[in-house]
C-alpha positions as CSV (number, residue, x, y, z in Angstrom):
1,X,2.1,-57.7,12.2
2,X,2.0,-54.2,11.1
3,X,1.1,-53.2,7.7
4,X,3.7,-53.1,5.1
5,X,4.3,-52.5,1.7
6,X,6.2,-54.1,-1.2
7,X,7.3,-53.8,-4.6
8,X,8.3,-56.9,-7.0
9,X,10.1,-56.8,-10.1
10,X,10.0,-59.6,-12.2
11,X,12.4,-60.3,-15.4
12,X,12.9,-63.6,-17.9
13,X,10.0,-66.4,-18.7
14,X,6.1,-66.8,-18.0
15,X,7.2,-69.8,-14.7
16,X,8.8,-66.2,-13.1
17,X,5.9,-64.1,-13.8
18,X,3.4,-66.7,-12.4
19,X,5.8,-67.4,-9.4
20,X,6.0,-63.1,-9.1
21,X,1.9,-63.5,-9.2
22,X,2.0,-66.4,-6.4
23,X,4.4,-64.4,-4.0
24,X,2.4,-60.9,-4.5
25,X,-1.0,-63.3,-3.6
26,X,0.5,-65.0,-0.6
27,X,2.2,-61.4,0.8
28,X,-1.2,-59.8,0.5
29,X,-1.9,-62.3,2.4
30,X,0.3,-62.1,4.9
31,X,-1.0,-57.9,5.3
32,X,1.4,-56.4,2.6
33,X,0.1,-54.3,0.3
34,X,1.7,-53.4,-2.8
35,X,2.6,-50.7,-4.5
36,X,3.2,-49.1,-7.6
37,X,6.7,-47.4,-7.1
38,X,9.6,-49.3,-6.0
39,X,10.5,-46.1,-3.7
40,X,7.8,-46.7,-1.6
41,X,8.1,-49.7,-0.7
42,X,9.3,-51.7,2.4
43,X,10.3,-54.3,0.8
44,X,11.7,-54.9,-2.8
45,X,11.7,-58.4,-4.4
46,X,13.3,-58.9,-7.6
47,X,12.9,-62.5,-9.3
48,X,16.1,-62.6,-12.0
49,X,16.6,-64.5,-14.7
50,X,19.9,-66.1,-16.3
51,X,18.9,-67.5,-19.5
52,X,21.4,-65.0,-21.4
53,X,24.0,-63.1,-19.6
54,X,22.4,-59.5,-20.0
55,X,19.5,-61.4,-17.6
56,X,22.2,-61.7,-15.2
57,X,23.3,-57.9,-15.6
58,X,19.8,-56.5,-15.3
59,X,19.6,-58.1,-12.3
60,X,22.9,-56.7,-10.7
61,X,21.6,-53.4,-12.0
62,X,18.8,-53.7,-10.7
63,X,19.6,-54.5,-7.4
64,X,22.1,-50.8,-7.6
65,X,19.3,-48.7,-8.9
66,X,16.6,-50.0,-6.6
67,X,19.4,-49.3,-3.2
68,X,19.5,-45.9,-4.7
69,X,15.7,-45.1,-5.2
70,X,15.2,-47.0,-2.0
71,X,18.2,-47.0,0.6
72,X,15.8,-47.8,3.6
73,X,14.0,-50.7,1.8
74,X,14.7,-54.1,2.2
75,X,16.1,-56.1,-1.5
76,X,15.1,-59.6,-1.8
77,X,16.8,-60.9,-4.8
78,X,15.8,-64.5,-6.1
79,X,15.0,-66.2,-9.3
80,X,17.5,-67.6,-11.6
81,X,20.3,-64.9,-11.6
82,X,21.1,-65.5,-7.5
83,X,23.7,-68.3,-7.4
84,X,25.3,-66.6,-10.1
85,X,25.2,-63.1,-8.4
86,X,26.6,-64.4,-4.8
87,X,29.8,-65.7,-7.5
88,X,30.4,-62.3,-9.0
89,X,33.2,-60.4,-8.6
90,X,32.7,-56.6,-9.4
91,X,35.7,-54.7,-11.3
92,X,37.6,-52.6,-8.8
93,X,36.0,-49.2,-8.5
94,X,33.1,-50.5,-10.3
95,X,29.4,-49.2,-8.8
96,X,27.6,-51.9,-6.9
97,X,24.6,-53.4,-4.2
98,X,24.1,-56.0,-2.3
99,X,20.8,-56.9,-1.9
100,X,19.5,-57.9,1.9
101,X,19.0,-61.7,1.5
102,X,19.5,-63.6,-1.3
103,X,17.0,-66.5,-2.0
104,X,18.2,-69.1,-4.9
105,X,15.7,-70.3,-7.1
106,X,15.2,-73.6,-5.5
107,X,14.3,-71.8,-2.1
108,X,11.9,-69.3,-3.6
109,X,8.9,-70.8,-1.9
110,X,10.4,-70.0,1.5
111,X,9.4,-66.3,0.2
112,X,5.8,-67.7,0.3
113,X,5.8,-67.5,3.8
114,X,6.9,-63.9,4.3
115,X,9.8,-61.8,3.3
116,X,12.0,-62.5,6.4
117,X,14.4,-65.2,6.6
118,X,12.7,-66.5,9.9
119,X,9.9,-67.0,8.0
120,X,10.9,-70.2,6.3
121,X,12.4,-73.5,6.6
122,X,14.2,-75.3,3.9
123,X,13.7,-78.1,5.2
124,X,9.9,-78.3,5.2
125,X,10.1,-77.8,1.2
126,X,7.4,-80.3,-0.8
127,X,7.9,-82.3,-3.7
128,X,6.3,-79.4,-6.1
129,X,7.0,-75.6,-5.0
130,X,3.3,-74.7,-3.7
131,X,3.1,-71.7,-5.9
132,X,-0.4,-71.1,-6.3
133,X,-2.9,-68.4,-7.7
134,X,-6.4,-66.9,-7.6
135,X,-6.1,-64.5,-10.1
136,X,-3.7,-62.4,-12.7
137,X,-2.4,-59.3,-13.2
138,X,-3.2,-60.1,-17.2
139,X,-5.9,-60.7,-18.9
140,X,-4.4,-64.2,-20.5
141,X,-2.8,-66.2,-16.7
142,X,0.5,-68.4,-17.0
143,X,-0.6,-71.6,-15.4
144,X,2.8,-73.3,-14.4
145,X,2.4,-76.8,-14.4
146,X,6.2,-78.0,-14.5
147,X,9.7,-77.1,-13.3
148,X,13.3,-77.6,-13.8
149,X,15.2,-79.3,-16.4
150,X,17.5,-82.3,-16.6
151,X,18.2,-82.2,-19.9
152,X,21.9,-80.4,-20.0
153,X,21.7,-78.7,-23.5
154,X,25.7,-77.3,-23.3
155,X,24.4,-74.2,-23.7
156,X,22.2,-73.3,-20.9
157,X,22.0,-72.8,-17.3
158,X,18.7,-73.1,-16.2
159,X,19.2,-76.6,-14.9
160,X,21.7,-75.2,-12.8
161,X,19.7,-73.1,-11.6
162,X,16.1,-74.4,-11.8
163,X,17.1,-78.2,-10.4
164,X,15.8,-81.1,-11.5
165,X,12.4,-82.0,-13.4
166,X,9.4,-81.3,-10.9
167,X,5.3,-82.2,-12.2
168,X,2.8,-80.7,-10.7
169,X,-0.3,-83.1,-9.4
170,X,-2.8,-82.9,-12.5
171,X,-5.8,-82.8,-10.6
172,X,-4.4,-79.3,-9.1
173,X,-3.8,-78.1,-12.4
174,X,-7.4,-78.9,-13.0
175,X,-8.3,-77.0,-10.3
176,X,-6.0,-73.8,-10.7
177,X,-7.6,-73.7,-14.3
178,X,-10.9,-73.8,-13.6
179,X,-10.2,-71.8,-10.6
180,X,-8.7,-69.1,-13.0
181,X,-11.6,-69.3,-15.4
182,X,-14.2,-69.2,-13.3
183,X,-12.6,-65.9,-12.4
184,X,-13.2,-64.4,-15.6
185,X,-9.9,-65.1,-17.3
186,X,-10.9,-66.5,-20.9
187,X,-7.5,-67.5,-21.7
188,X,-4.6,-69.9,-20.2
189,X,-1.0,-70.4,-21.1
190,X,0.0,-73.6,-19.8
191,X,3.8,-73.4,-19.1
192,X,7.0,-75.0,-17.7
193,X,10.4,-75.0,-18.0
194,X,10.3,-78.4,-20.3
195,X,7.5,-79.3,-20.7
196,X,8.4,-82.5,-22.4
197,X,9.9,-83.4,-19.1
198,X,5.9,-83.8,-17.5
199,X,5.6,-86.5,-15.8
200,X,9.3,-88.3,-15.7
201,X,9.4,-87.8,-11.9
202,X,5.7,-88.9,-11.2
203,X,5.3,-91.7,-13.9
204,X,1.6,-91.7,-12.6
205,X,0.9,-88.4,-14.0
206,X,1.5,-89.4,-17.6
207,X,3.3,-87.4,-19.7
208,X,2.3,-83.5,-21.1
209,X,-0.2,-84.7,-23.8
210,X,-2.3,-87.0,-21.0
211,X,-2.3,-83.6,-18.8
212,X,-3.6,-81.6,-21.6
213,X,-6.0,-84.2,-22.9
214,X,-7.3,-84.6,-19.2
215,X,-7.4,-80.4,-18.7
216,X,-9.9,-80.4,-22.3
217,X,-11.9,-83.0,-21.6
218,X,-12.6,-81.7,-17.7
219,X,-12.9,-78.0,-18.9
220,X,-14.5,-78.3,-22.5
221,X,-18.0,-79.0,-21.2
222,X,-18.3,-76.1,-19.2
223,X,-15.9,-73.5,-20.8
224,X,-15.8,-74.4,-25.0
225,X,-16.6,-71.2,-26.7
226,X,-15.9,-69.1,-23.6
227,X,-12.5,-69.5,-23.0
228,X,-9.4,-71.3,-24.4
229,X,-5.8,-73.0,-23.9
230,X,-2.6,-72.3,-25.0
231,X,1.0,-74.1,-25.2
232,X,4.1,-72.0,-24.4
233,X,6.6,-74.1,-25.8
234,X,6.9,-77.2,-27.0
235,X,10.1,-79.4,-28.4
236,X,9.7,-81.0,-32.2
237,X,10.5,-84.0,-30.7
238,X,7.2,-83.4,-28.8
239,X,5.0,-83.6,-32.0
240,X,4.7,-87.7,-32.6
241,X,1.5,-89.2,-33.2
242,X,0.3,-89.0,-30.0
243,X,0.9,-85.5,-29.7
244,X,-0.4,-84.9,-33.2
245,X,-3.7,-86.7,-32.1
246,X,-4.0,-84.7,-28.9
247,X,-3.4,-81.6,-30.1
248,X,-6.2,-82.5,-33.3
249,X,-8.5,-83.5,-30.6
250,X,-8.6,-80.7,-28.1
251,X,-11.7,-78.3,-28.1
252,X,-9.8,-75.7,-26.2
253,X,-6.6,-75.3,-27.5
254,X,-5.7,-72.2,-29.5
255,X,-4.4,-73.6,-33.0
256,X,-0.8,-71.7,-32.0
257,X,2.7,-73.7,-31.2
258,X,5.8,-72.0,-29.8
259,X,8.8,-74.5,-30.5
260,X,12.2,-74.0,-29.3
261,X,13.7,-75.2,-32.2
262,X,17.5,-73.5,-31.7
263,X,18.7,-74.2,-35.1
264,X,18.2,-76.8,-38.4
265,X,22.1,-77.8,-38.6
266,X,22.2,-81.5,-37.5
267,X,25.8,-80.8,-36.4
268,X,25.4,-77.8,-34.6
269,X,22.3,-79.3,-33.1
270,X,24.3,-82.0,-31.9
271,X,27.1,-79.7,-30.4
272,X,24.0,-78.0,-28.4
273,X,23.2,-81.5,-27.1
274,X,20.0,-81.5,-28.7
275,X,20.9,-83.8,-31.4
276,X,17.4,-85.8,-30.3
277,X,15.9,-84.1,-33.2
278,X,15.5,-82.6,-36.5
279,X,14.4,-79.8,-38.7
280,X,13.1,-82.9,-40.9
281,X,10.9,-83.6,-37.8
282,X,9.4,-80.7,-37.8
283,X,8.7,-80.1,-40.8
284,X,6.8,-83.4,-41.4
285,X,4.6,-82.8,-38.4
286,X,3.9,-79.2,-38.9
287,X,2.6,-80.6,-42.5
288,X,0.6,-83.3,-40.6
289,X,-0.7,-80.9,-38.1
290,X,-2.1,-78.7,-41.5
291,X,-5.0,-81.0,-42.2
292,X,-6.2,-80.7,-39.1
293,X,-5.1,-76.9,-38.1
294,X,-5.7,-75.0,-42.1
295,X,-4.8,-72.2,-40.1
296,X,-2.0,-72.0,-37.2
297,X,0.0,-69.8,-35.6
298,X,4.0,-71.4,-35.6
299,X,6.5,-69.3,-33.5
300,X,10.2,-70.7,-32.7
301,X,13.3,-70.1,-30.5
302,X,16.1,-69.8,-33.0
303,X,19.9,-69.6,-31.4
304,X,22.1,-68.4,-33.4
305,X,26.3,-67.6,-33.3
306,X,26.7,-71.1,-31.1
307,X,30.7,-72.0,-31.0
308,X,31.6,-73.8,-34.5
309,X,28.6,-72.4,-36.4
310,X,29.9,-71.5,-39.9
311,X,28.2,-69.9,-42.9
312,X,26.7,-73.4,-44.0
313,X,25.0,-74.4,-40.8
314,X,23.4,-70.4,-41.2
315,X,22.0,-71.5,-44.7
316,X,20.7,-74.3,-43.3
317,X,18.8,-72.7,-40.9
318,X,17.5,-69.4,-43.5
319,X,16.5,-71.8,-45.5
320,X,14.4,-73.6,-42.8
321,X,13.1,-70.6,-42.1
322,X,11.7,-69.9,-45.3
323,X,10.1,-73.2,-45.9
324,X,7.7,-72.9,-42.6
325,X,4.9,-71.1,-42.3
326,X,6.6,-69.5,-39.1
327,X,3.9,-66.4,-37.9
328,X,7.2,-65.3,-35.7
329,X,10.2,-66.4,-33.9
330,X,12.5,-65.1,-31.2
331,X,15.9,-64.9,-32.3
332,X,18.9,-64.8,-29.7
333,X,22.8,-64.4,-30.4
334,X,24.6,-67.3,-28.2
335,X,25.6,-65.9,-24.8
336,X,28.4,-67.8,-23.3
337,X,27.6,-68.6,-19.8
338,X,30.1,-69.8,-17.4
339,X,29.5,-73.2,-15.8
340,X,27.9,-75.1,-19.1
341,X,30.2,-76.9,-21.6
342,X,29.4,-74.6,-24.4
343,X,31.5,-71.8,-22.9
344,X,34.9,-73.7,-23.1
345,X,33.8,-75.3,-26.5
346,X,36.6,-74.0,-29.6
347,X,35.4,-71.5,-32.5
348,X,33.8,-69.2,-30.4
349,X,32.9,-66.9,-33.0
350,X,32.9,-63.1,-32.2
351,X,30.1,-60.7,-31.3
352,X,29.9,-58.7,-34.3
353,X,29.1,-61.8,-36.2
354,X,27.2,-63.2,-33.6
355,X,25.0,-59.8,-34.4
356,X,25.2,-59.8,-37.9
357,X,23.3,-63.0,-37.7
358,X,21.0,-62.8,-35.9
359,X,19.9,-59.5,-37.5
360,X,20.0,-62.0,-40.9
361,X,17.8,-64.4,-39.5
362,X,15.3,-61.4,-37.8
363,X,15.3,-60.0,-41.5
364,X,14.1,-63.7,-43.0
365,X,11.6,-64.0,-39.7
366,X,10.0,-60.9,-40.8
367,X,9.6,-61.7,-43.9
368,X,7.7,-65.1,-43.0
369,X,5.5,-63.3,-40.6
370,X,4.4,-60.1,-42.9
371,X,3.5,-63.2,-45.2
372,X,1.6,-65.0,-42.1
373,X,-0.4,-61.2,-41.4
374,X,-1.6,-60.7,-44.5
375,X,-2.4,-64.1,-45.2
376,X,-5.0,-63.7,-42.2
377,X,-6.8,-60.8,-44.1
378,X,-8.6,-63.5,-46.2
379,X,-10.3,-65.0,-43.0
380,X,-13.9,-64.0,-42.6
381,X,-13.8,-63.7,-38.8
382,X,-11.1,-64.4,-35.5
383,X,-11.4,-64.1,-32.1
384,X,-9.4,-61.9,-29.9
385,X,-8.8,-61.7,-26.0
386,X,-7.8,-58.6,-25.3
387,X,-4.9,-58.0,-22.9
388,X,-6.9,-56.3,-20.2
389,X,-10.7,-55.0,-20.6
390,X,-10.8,-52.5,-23.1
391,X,-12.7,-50.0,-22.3
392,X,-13.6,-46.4,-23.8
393,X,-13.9,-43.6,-21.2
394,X,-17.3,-41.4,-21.4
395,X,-17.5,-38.5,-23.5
396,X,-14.6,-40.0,-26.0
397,X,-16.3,-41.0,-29.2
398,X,-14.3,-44.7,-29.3
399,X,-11.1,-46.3,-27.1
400,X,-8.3,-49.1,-28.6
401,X,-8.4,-52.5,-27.0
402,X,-5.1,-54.6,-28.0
403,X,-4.9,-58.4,-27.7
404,X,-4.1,-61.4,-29.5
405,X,-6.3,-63.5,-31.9
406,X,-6.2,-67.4,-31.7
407,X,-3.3,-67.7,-34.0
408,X,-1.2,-65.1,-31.7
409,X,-1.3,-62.3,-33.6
410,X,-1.5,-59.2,-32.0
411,X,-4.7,-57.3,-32.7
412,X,-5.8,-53.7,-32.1
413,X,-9.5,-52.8,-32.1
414,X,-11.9,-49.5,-31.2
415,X,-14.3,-50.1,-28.6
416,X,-17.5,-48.1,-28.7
417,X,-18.0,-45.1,-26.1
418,X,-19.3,-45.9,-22.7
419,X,-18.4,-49.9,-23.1
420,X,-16.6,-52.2,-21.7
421,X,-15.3,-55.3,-23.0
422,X,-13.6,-58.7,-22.0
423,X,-13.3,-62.4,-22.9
424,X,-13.3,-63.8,-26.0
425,X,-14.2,-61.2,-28.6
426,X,-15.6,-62.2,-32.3
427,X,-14.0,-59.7,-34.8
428,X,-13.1,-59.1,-38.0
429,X,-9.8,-58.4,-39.9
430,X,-9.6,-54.9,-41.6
431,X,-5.8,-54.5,-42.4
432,X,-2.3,-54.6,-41.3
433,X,-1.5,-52.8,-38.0
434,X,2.6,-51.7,-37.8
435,X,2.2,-54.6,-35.0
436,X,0.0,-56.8,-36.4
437,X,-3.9,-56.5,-37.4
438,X,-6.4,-53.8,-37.3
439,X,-10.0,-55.5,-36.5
440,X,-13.4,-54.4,-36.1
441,X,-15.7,-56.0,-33.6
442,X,-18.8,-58.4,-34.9
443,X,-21.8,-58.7,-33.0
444,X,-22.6,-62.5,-32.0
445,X,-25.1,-62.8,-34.3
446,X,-22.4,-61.8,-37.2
447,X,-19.5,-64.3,-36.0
């Protein structure tokens, strides 16, 4: 096969980005060689998301802009946003693409074997997607370790589009990790699309706390104080007593949690379909979790605007927010989405307001994680991994590294002429950066 290049644009979560990382391995390959500019490129992939109906726009525009910057290329078009895309009618007159072969979600590993439909069979498709990777574009790898979702919150899509619940064998987690670490990445973000969903098709694998309790005890001997583990997100229904004892336990993990929380109204909660737990919940295991984590790094996923929320349910949820000691959270107005229940639910409520909450509930976020920053001046020492290795060029008298510290704070940092530097990096805090912290670098023998 002749040489060929290829371009891949990835939008949405951390399971695209490492599925974007496994399809740019397996095309290299294959003799593809990427490149940089989309308008050089044979072959354009772009791996959509649909968790919020602008995903689903960037990805129609996307598909325009790229036929325009490339008209002799050919456009792949996968990920999340496809089945959706092949249903959309454009406005008469309105500017639009078609891309050259559109691969839904639950075909993506077909792309695995090339970029040409006669390169795949459907019907050859395994249990678990073989996604797989060697290495990372970043400095800190996602590490997929489940997929799909049979949970049907009314609001969301994804297990439309993602199918049903799918574990991946723990043994070749185990072996992606160390594979990753070995390579010289110091940090992992474990991720899936529920993660409290491990395990329910392979009751053999156990559930997402045996999987990480089996990852620390098979990587702490050779890795602890070299490199790390992190949770992308986790549901507060997640954090019983086994999970409280796991996560206590673990030599690796970064003391950080990402929960998708969505709101603190119980009724608005139970209109979402995730009335299986409470703010309540949370709270008492985040206060558990504090005499054994003094210091942790609590992020959320807050929805806000959902059909029927009134001024109550909001006051609810500020005040939620200022009782935990959040370090950030991503807050999203509700996007109606055809095909879930949500979007034929009463009391939609309209944009503007939808807006004007959400920027509310940024405002309280900030507040909780200026609090969170400069409470981390008083620690004597963190350690950072910086995003990629920080270097300073010769002849400058210092470069800026930027990375996160275990709590998942973004950190910046000078790096001394002539050096280069990677892994995990003892430093110091100095003061507030406009994006986080300032730090200095220690020595080994000072951390």
């Amino acid at each position: 096969m002749p040489a060929w290049t290829f371009h891949i644009l990835t939008f949405g979560c951390k399971v695209n980005q490492y599925e974007s990382q496994a399809l740019r391995e397996a095309w290299q390959g294959l003799g593809g060689a990427e490149c940089a500019q989309a308008a050089d490129a044979d072959v354009i992939c772009i791996n959509s998301c649909a968790i919020t109906a602008r995903g689903e726009r960037d990805a129609r525009n996307a598909v325009f802009r790229l036929r325009r910057a490339a008209p002799a290329a050919r456009i792949i078009l996968t990920g999340c946003a496809t089945r959706l895309f092949a249903d959309f009618v454009p406005r008469p007159g309105a500017a639009y693409a078609l891309p050259d072969w559109l691969v839904p979600q639950e075909d993506k590993n077909l792309l695995l074997r090339g970029p040409w439909p006669e390169s795949g069979d459907s019907s050859k498709q395994s249990a678990w997607p073989p996604f797989k990777v060697s290495h990372f574009w970043r400095a800190r790898p996602v590490l997929k370790v489940q997929d799909g979702c049979a949970h049907r919150c009314t609001y969301c899509i994804v297990p439309l589009t993602r199918g049903k619940p799918r574990s991946r064998p723990p043994q070749a987690v185990l072996e992606e990790a160390r594979r990753l670490l070995r390579a010289g990445h110091a940090e992992l973000m474990l991720s899936g699309i529920n993660l409290h969903q491990y395990g329910r098709d392979e009751p053999s694998y156990g559930d997402f706390w045996d999987l990480l309790a089996f990852l620390d005890a098979s990587l702490a001997p050779e890795f602890a104080g070299r490199a790390r583990l992190r949770i992308s997100s986790l549901e507060p229904s997640q954090l019983d007593a086994r999970g409280l004892e796991v996560l206590a336990s673990c030599r690796l993990l970064c003391p950080h949690l990402h929960i998708s929380l969505q709101h603190a109204s119980p009724l608005v909660l139970k209109r979402m379909g995730r009335g299986h737990y409470s703010a309540a919940m949370l709270e008492k295991a985040v206060t558990a979790l504090a005499r054994h984590w003094p210091v942790f790094g609590l992020g959320a996923d807050i929805l806000t605007g959902f059909p029927g929320e009134g001024e109550e349910d909001m006051e609810l949820l500020l005040a939620l927010i200022r009782r935990l000691p959040l370090s950030y959270a991503h807050v999203f107005p509700y996007s109606r989405r055809p095909g879930t229940a949500a979007a034929g639910f009463p009391h939609q409520l309209p944009q503007v307001l939808k807006q004007e909450r959400a920027a509310r509930l940024r405002a309280a976020v900030a507040e909780r994680q200026r609090e969170f920053w400069l409470s981390q001046l008083g620690l004597e020492g963190m350690m950072v991994v910086a995003d990629h290795t920080a270097t300073a060029a010769e002849g400058t008298v210092q470069g800026t590294g930027k990375g996160v510290n275990q709590y998942y704070v973004p950190c910046r940092f000078s790096v001394p002429a002539g050096q280069q530097l990677s892994g995990i990096l003892p430093v110091r805090p100095l003061c507030l950066a406009p994006d986080g912290l300032e730090v200095t670098l220690l020595s080994r023998q000072e951390a």
